[in-house]
C-alpha positions, -999 to +999 in steps of 0.1 A: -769-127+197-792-126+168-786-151+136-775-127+110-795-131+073-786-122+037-815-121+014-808-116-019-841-110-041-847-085-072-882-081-064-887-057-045-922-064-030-910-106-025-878-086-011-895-066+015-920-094+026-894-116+036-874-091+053-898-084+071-908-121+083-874-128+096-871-100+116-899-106+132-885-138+137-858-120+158-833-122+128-808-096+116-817-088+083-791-079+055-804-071+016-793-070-019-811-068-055-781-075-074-756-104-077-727-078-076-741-063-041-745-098-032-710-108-031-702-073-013-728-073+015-721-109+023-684-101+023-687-071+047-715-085+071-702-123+071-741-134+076-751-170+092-771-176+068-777-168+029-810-166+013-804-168-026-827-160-056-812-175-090-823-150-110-805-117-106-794-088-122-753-084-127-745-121-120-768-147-114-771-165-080-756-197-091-722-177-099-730-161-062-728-196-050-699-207-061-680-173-054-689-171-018-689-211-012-651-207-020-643-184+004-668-184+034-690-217+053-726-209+056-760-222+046-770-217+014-810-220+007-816-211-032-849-193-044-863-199-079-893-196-099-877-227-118-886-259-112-861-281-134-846-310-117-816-297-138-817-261-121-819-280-089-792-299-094-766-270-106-773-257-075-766-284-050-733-289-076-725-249-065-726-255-035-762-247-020-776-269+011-811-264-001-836-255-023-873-235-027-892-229-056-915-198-061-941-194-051-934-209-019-958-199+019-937-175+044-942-210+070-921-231+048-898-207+042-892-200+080-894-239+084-863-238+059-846-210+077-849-223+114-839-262+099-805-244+080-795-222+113-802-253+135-774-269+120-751-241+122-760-239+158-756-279+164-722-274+148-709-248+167-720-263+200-703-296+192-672-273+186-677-257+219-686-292+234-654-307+218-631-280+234-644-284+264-636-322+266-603-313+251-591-292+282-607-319+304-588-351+290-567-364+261-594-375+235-589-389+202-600-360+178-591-373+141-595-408+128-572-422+106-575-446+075-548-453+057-532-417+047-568-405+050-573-384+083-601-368+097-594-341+121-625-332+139-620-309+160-606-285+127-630-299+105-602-306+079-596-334+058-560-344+043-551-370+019-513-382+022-508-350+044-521-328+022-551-307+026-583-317+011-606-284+007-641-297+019-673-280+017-693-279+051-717-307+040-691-329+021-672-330+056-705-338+072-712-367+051-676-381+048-674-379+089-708-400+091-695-425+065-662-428+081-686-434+114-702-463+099-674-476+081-679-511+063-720-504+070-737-503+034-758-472+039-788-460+019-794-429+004-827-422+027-808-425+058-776-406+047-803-379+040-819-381+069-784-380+090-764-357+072-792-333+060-815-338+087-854-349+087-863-313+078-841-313+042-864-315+013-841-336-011-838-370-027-814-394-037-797-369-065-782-348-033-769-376-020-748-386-052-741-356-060-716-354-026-706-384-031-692-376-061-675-343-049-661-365-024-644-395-047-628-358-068-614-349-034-604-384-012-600-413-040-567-417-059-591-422-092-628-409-084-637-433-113-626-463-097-633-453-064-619-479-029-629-456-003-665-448-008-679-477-027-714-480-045-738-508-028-760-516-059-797-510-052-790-497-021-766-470-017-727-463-005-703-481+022-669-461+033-641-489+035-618-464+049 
């Protein structure tokens, strides 16, 4: 079954162009010009995969973000004619896995797209792969530390029994710190790991999680226990 899209882009012509590209990639291909349609379309077609130009009429795509990231898991690759580290960074902090500015070449963007559904595929093969084992043998599916449990076959998260609500990639990076716990990891390989080879980042992505994180699994995020800072090189999870 084809990936399904959502591209949300007021221009019309940069619309159309890119619509066009992905279905020839053999993509479904769902469209809005506003951030109101946005929320609607995304709502009704439940796409794989969002494609999300800041500036919009209505709302703007950063609002988008954090609507839909509350209530649905999928890629989120931002589009902008802004190139502000600070306009980078409230996205990530909204919630979106990525980011390209305008004008960017149909290849990259493709690149992007492919990288983004890759994971989505990876994940849900692991899912598949994990249920599979499960109905073969008794396996171990959540790791424990302290009253911090990771279940992962649910993907969920709960602190002292209660719920922690993760975002997709927060759960990806606390279950490769939990991994590797008491290994000092650096930012490059987190990003590398977590976000794959193909993620355009740096470091700031990296903190940026780690601080959603500490809000989410330390008892006080400013002093955090669990996921420690290693000075000039990056973070260690001591469980």
């Amino acid at each position: 079954m084809a990936y399904r899209v959502l591209l949300v882009e007021d221009d019309a012509t940069l619309r159309e162009t890119v619509a066009y590209n992905l279905s020839r990639q053999g993509y479904e291909v769902l469209t809005a010009d506003n951030g109101y349609d946005a929320l609607e379309t995304a709502r009704r077609g439940q796409p794989d995969l969002l494609l999300l130009d800041v500036m919009l009429p209505g709302i703007d795509g950063f609002e988008v973000c954090r609507l839909l990231r509350r209530e649905m898991s999928l890629p989120i690759l931002m589009l902008t004619a802004r190139s502000d580290e600070v306009d980078r960074v409230v996205g990530l902090e909204m919630g979106a896995d990525d980011y390209l500015t305008k004008p960017f070449s149909m290849r990259e963007l493709m690149a992007r797209v492919k990288a983004l559904l890759r994971r989505v595929e990876l994940i849900r093969e692991d899912l598949a792969a994990e249920r599979v084992d499960a109905a073969a043998e008794p396996r171990a599916e959540t790791l424990a530390f302290g009253d911090l449990e990771i279940d992962l076959s649910r993907r969920e998260v709960r602190v002292g029994g209660t719920a922690a609500r993760l975002k997709p990639k927060e759960f990806d990076l606390l279950l490769f710190l939990a991994r590797n716990a008491g290994v000092a990891l650096s930012r490059d390989l987190i990003l590398e790991r977590v976000w794959d080879w193909t993620f355009d980042g740096n470091s700031r992505t990296v903190d940026v999680h780690v601080r959603w994180l500490r809000e989410k699994v330390e008892a006080d995020p400013a002093a955090p226990t669990r996921i420690v800072t290693v000075r000039g090189i990056g973070y260690r999870f001591d469980g």
